[in-house]
C-alpha positions as CSV (number, residue, x, y, z in Angstrom):
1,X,15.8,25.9,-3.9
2,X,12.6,24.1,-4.7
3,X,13.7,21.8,-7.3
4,X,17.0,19.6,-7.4
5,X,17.5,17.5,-11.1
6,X,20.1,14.6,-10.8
7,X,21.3,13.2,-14.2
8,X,23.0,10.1,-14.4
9,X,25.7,10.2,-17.3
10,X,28.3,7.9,-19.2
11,X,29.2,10.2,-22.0
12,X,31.4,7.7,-24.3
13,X,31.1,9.7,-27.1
14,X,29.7,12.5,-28.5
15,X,26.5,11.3,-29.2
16,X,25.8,10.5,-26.0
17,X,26.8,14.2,-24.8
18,X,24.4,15.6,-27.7
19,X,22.1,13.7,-25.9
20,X,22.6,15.1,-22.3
21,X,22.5,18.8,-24.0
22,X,19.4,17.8,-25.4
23,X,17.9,16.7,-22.4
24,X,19.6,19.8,-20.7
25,X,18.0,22.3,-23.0
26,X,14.6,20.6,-22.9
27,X,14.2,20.9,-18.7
28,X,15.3,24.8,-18.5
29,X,12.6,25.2,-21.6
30,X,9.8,23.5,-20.2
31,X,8.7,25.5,-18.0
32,X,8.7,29.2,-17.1
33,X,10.6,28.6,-13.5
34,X,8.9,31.1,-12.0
35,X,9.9,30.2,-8.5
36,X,13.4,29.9,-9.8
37,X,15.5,27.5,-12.2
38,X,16.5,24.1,-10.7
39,X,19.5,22.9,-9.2
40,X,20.9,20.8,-11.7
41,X,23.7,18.2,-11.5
42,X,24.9,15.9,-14.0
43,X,26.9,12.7,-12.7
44,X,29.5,11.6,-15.2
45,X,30.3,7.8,-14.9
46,X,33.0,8.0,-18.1
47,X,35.5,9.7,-15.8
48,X,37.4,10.2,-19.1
49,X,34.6,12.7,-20.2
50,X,35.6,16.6,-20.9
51,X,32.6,17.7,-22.5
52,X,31.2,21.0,-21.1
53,X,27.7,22.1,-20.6
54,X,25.3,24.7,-20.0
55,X,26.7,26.7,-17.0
56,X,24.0,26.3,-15.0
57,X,24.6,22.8,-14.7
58,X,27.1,21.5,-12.0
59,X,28.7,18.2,-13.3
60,X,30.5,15.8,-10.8
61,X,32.6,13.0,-11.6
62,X,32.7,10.5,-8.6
63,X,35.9,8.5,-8.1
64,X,34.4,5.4,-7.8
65,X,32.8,2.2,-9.6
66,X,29.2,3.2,-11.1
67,X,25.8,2.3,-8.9
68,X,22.2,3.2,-10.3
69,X,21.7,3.5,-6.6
70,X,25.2,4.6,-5.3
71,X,25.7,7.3,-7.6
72,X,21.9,8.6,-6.8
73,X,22.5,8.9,-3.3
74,X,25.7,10.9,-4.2
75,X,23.4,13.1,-5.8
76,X,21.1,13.6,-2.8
77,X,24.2,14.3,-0.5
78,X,25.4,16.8,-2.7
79,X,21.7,18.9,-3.6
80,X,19.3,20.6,-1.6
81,X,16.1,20.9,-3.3
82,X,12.8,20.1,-1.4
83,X,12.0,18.2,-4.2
84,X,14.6,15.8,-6.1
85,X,13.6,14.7,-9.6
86,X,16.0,11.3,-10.6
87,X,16.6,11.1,-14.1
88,X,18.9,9.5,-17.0
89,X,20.5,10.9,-19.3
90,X,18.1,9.7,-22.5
91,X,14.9,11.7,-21.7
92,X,13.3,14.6,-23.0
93,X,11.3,16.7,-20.7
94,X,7.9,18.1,-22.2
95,X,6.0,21.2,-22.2
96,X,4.8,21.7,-17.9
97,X,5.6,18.6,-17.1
98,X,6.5,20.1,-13.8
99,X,3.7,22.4,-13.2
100,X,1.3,19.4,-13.8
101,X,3.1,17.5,-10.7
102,X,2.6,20.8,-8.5
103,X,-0.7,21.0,-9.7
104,X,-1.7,17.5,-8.2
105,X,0.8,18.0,-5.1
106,X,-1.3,21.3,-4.0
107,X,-4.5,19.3,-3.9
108,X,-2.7,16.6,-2.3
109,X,0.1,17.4,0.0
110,X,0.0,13.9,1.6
111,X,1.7,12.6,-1.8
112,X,5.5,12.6,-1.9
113,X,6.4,10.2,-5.1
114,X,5.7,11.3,-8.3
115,X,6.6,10.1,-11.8
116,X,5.4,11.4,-15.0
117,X,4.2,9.6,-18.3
118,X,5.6,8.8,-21.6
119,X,2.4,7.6,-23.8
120,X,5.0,5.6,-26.4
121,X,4.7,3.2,-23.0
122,X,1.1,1.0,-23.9
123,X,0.2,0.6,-20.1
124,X,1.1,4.4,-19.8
125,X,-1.2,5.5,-22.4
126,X,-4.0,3.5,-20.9
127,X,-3.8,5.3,-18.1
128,X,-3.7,8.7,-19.9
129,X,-6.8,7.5,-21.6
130,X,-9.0,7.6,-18.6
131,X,-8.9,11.1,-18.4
132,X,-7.7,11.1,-15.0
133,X,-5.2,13.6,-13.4
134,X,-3.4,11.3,-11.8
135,X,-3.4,7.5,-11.0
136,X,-1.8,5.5,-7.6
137,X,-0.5,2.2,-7.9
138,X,3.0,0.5,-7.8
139,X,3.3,-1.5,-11.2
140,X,6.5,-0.8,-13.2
141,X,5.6,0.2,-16.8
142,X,2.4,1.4,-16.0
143,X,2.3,3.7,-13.1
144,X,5.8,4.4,-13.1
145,X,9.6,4.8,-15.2
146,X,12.8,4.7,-13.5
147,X,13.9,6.9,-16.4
148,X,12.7,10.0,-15.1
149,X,10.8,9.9,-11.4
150,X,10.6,13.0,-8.7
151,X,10.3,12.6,-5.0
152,X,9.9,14.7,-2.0
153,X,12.9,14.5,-0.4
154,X,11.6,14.1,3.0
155,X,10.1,10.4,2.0
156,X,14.5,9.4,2.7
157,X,13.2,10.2,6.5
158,X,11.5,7.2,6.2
159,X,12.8,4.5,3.9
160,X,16.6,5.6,4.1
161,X,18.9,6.1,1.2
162,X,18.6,3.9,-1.8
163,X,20.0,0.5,-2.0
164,X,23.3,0.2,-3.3
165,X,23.1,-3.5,-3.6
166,X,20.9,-2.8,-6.8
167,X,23.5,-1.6,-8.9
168,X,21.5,-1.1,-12.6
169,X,19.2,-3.7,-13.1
170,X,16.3,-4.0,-10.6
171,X,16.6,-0.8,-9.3
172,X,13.4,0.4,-10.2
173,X,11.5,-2.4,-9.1
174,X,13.2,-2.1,-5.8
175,X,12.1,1.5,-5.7
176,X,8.5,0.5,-6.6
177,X,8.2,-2.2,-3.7
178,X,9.8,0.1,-1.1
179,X,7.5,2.6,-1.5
180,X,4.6,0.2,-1.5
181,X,6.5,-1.7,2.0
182,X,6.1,1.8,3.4
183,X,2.3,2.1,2.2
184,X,3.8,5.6,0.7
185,X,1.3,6.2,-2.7
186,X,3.3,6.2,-5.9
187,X,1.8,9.3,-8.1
188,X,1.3,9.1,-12.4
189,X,0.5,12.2,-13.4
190,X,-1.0,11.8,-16.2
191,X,-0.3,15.9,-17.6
192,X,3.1,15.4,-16.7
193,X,5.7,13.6,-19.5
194,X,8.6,13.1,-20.9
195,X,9.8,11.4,-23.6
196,X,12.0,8.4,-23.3
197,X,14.8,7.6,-26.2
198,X,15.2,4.6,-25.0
199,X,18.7,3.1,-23.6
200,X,20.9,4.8,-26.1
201,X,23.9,4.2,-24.5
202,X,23.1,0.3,-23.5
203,X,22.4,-0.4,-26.8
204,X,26.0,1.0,-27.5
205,X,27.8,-0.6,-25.1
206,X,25.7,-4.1,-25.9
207,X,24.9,-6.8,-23.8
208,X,26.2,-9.7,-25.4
209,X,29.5,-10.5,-23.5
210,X,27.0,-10.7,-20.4
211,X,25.0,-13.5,-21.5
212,X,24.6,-16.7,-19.9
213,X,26.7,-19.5,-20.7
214,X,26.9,-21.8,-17.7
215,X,23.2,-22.4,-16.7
216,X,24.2,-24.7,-14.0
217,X,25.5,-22.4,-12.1
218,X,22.9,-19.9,-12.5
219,X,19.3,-22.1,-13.2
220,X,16.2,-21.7,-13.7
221,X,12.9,-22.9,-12.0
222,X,10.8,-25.3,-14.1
223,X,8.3,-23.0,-13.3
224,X,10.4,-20.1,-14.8
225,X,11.3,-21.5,-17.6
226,X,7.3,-22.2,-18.7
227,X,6.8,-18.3,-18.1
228,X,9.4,-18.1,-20.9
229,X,11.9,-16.0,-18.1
230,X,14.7,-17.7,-20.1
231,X,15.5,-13.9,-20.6
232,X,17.1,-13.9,-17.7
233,X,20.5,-15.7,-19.2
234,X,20.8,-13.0,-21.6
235,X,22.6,-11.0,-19.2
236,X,24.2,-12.2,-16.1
237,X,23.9,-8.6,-14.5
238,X,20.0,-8.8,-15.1
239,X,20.2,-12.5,-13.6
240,X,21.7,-11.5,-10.2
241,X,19.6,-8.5,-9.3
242,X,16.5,-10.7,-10.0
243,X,17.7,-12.9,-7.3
244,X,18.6,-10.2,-5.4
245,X,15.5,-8.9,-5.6
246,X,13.8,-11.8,-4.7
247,X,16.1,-12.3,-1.7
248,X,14.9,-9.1,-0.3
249,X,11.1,-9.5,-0.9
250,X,9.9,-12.7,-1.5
251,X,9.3,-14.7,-5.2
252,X,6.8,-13.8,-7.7
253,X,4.4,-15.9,-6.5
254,X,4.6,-14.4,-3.1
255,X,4.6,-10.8,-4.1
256,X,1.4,-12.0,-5.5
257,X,-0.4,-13.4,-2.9
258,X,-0.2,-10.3,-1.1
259,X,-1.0,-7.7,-4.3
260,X,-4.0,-9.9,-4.6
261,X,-5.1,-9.3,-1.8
262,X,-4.2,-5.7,-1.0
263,X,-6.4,-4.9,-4.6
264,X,-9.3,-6.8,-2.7
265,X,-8.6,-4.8,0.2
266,X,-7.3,-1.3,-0.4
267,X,-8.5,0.2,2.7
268,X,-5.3,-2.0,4.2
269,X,-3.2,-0.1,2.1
270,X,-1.4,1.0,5.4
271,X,1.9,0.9,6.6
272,X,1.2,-1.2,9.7
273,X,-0.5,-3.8,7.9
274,X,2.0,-3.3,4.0
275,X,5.0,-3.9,6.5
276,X,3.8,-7.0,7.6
277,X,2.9,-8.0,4.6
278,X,5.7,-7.6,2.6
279,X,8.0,-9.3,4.8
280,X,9.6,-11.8,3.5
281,X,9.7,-13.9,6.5
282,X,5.8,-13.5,7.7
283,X,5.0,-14.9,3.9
284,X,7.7,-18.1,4.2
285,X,6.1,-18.6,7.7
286,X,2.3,-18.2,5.5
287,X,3.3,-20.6,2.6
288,X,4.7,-23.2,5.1
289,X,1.3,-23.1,7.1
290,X,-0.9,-22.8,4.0
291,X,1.2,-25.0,1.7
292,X,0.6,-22.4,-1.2
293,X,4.2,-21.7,-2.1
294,X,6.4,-21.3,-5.3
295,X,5.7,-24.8,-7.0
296,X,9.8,-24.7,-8.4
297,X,11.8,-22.7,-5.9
298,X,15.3,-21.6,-6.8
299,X,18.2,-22.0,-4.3
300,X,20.6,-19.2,-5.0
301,X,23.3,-17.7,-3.1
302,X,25.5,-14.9,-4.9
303,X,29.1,-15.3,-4.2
């Protein structure tokens, strides 16, 4: 089976299951499937849910607390396509948006990551614009959606499974500097889209109850707070993941440093030289010796 499709599902109401039929009906009608429909599976989060779907699709219900991450590498333990497209459940897929990934991946069968456009996204549409096929880079927003990616299943060989420490928020950006740590290119194809409704079910269960009351405990840098990041006490889930994040792979201001210099270099875009330096511990050991560092570091252990 060529193609596996894992959905990511929390059905509280009917709406929302509308909303995974739609998304259902739109991938078995966008292309031909020539070569043979995908494997499709739906994870259901709500494990409350009876809705039914189209019989085609296999839906699992995991006895556990939901992951972004978790409940996608449930999905890859339990498909077997060669391909693995990871979706939510709020897209619509468009006219060959499949057949426009294959197009690029026969003239290029180095690439392995793949994610397709949705032009309501500004820095998307720019892209689009130049009239290119397809565009590499690693910048969330513009050369990539965690709403709907695909990747070659044989990239896991190399970076391993997803991590499970990035639970919703994050995730994506976790994906994107992965795949850059590994010097693997990160594909927009610019032919292929879908359209994003744009976190439907979020918006129903709301984010207010998250928000931020005790900014001692969780504070921001000086330097944060100028670049107007106060958006991270809106939600303490959106809060820990950034420090997560940054835990894993270094601050903003080190991430940077070494985009900077990888634009000014590109022929160093190689995994030898991106392991180095995106590791977190060669830039401390940089910023010490340099004194270029995060002007208004935050220390922040997560209990």
């Amino acid at each position: 089976m060529k193609l596996s499709i894992i959905i990511l599902s929390y059905a509280i109401d009917e709406e929302v299951h509308q909303m995974n039929c739609r998304a259902i009906e739109s991938l078995f009608a966008s292309e031909e499937w020539s070569d043979g429909e995908p494997e499709v599976l739906l994870i259901e989060s709500n494990r409350e849910a009876k809705y039914t779907y189209d019989s085609r699709v296999r839906v699992l219900v995991p006895d556990e607390k939901f992951g972004f991450h978790r409940f996608f590498n449930i999905g890859l333990e339990q498909t077997s396509g060669e391909f693995v497209a990871f979706c939510n459940n709020d897209i619509v897929f468009q006219p060959g948006w499949w057949s426009a990934i294959m197009e690029v991946k026969k003239k290029h069968p180095r690439f392995m990551c793949f994610s397709p456009v949705d032009s309501s996204y500004p820095m998307m549409a720019e892209e689009i614009a130049t009239g290119k096929k397809y565009t590499i880079g690693w910048e969330n927003k513009r050369h990539f959606a965690a709403w709907c990616f695909v990747w070659e299943r044989k990239v896991f060989k190399t970076i391993g499974l997803f991590d499970e420490t990035f639970d919703f928020y994050s995730a994506d950006d976790d994906e994107l500097q992965t795949m850059h740590y590994y010097a693997i290119p990160n594909v927009l194809v610019t032919g292929s889209e879908v359209k994003h409704l744009s976190q439907v079910v979020t918006k129903k269960v709301g984010i207010n109850k998250y928000a931020v009351t005790d900014k001692e405990k969780y504070p921001l840098s000086d330097y944060e707070i100028k670049r107007g990041w106060t958006w991270l006490w809106s939600d303490v889930r959106f809060y820990l993941a950034h420090r997560r994040f940054e835990n894993k792979w270094g601050n903003e201001w080190m991430r940077k440093r070494v985009v900077n210099f990888l634009l000014r270099h590109s022929w160093l875009n190689i995994r030898p030289v991106t392991k180095f330096l995106y590791n977190r511990r060669v830039n401390l050991f940089w910023a010490k010796i340099t004194g270029i560092s995060d002007p208004n570091p935050v220390c922040f252990s997560e209990k």
